[in-house]
C-alpha positions as CSV (number, residue, x, y, z in Angstrom):
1,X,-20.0,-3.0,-2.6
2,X,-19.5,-6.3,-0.4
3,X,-15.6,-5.9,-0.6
4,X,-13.1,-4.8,2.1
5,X,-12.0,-1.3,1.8
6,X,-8.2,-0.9,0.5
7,X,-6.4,-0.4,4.0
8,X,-8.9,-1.9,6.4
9,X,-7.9,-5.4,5.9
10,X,-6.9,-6.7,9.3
11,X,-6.3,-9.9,7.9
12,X,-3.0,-8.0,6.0
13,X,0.5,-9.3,7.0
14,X,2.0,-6.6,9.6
15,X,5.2,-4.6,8.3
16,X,7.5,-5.1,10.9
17,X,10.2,-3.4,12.4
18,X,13.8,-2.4,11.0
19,X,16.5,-4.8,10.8
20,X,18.5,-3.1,13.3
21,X,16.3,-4.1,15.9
22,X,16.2,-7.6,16.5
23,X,13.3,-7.8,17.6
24,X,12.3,-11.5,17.7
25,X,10.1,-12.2,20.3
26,X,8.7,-15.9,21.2
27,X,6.0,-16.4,19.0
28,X,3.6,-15.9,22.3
29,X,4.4,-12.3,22.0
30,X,3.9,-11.6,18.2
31,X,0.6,-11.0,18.5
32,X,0.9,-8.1,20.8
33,X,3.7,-6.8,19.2
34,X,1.9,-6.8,16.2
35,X,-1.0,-5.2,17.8
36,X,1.3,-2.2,19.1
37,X,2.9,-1.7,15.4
38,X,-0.9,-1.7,14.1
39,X,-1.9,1.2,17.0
40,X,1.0,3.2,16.2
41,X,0.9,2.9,12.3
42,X,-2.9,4.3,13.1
43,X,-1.5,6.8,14.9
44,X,0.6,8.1,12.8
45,X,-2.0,8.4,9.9
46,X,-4.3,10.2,12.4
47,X,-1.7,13.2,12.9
48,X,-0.4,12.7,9.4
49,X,-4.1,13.5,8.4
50,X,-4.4,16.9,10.7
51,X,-1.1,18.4,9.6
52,X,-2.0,18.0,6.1
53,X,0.6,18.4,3.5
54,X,2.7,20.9,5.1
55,X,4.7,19.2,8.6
56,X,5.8,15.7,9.5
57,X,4.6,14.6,12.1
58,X,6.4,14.1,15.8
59,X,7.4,10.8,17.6
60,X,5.5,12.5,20.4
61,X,2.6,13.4,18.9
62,X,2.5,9.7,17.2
63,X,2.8,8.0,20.6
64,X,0.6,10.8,22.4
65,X,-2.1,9.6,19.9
66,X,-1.6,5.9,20.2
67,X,-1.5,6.2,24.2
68,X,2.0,4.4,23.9
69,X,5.5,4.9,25.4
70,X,8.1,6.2,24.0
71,X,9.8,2.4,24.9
72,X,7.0,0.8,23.0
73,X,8.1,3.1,20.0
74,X,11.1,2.2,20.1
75,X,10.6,-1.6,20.4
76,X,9.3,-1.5,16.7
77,X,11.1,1.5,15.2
78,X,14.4,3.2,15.3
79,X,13.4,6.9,14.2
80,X,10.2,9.0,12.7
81,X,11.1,8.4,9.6
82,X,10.9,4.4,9.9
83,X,7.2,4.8,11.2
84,X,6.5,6.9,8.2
85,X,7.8,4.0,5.6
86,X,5.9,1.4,7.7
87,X,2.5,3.4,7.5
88,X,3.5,3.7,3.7
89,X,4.3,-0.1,3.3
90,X,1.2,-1.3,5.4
91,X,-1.0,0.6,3.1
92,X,0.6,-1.6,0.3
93,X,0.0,-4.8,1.8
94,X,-3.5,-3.8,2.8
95,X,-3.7,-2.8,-0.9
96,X,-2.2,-6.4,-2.1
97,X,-4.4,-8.4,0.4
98,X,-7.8,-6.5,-0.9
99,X,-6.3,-6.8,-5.0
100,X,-6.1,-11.3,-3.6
101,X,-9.2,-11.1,-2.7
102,X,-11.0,-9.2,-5.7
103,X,-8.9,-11.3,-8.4
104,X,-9.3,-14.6,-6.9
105,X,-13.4,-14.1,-7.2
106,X,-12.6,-14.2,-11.1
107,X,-11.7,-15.8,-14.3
108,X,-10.0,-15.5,-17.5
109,X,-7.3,-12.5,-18.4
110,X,-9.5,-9.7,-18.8
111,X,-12.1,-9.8,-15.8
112,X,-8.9,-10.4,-13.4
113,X,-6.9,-8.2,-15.1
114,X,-10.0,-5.1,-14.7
115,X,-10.0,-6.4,-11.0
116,X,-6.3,-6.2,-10.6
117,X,-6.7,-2.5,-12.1
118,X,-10.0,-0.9,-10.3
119,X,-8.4,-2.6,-7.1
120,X,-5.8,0.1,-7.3
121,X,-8.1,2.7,-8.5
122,X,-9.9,2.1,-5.3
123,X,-7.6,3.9,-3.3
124,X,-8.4,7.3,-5.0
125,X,-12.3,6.6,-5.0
126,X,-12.9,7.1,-0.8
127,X,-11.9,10.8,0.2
128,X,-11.2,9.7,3.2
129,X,-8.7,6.9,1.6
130,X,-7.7,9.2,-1.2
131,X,-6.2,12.0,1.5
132,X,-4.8,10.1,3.8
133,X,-2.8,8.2,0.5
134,X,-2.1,12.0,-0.1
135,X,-0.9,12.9,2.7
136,X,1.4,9.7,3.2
137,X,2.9,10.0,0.0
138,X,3.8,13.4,0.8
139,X,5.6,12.8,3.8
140,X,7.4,10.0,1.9
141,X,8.9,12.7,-0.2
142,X,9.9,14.2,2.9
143,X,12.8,11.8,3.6
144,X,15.1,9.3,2.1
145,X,14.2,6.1,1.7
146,X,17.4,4.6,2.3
147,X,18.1,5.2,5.3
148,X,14.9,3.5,6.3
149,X,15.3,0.1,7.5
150,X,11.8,-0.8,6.7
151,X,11.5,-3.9,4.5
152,X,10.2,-2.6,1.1
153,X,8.0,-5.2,-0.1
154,X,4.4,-3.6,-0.5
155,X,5.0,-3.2,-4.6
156,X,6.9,-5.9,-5.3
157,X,3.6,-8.0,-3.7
158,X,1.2,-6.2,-5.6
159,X,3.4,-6.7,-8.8
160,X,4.3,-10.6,-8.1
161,X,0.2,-11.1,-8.0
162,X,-0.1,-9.3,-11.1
163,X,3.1,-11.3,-12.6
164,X,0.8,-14.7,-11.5
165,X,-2.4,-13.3,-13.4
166,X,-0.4,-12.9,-16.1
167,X,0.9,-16.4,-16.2
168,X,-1.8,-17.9,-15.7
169,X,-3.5,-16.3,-18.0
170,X,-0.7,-17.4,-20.8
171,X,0.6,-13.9,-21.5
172,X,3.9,-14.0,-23.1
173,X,6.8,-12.3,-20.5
174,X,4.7,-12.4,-17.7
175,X,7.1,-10.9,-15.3
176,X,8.9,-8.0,-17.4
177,X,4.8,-7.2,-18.7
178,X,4.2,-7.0,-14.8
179,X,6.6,-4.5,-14.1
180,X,5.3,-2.3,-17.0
181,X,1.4,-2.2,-15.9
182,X,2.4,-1.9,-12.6
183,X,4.2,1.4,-13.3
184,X,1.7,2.4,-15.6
185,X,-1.1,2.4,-13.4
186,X,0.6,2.8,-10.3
187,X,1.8,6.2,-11.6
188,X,-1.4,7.4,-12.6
189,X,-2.6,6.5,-9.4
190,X,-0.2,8.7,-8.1
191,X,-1.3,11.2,-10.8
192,X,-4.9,12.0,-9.9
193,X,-4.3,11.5,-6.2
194,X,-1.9,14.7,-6.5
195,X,-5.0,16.5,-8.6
196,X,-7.8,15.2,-6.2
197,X,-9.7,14.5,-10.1
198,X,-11.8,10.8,-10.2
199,X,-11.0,8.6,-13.6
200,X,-13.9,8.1,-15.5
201,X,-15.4,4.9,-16.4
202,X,-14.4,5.9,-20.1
203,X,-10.8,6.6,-19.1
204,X,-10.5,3.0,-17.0
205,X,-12.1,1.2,-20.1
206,X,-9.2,2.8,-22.3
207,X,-6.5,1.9,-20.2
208,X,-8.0,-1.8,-19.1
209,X,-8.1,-2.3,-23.6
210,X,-4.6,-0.2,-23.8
211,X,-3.3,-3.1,-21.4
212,X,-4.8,-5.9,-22.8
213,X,-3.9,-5.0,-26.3
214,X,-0.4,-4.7,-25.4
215,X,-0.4,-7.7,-23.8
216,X,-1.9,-9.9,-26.9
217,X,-0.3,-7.7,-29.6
218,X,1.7,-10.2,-31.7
């Protein structure tokens, strides 16, 4: 398999910081600060993968791990729980940049539209990948996600590029159909990730024809 990894696309947009910070520097500067939010969002997946599902991890043990100041935490997020979104939102966008990449390579509804699909399959196919998705989504449930002031825009990315498949491809309600195969296979994502179980190539043809029927049903 010649395609990137979900999650180890550097070429991925960089979530950046809450909106409460302000933090705009001159454009000189961007590319270390995006550099420090990269080394601490991989810092906090490291300790995230050690304690498992069962503690949250610590600003100090985040910046311990990234070799980082406290100040340079702070520069980029307010609180634990905004580093925890980030690393959540990051691993959407890497998600969304590697899904780009596989459905741009094809053609017609069905071949993108099995792309789109075993693109986000991917992430439960690695163990390594598959636990440290685990273990992120676990500590998600740990806090409440408005009181984050992390952009949340890893979903609707991965949706809108579904949404332009679908257009493209002529499908009637593009946008609304979107929304629906997103949930559907974004929840059963979610589904065997929590039961550590693989789909089978049988189950992934069903759903790709359970999709596709629904979407040319008339």
């Amino acid at each position: 398999m010649t395609d990137t990894a979900p999650g180890q696309n550097d070429a991925s947009p960089v979530i950046s910081g809450g909106r409460q910070l302000r933090r705009v520097p001159k454009p000189r500067r961007q590319a270390s600060y995006d550099d420090e939010v990269k080394l601490l969002i991989r810092a906090a997946q490291s300790v995230m993968l050690r304690k498992g599902c069962t503690e949250q991890p610590k600003i100090a043990e985040i910046v311990g791990e990234a070799g980082m100041s406290n100040q340079a935490f702070y520069r980029h997020f307010r609180s634990r729980d905004d580093v925890i979104v980030a690393t959540y939102e990051q691993g959407l966008l890497n998600i969304h940049a590697y899904l780009e990449y596989r459905v741009i390579k094809q053609s017609g509804l069905e071949p993108r539209l099995a792309a789109w699909i075993d693109g986000v399959l991917a992430q439960i196919e690695d163990r390594e990948l598959s636990e440290l998705s685990r273990v992120i989504i676990w500590n998600m449930g740990q806090i409440a996600r408005t009181k984050s002031e992390i952009e949340q825009v890893g979903h609707t990315r991965i949706q809108e590029l579904l949404g332009r498949v679908l257009d493209e491809s002529g499908v009637a309600d593009p946008q609304r159909t979107a929304v629906f195969v997103h949930t559907l296979v974004m929840g059963l994502t979610t589904t065997y990730l929590e039961s550590g179980e693989q789909p089978t190539e049988e189950f992934r043809a069903h759903l790709l024809r359970f999709c596709i029927g629904a979407m040319t049903e008339h």
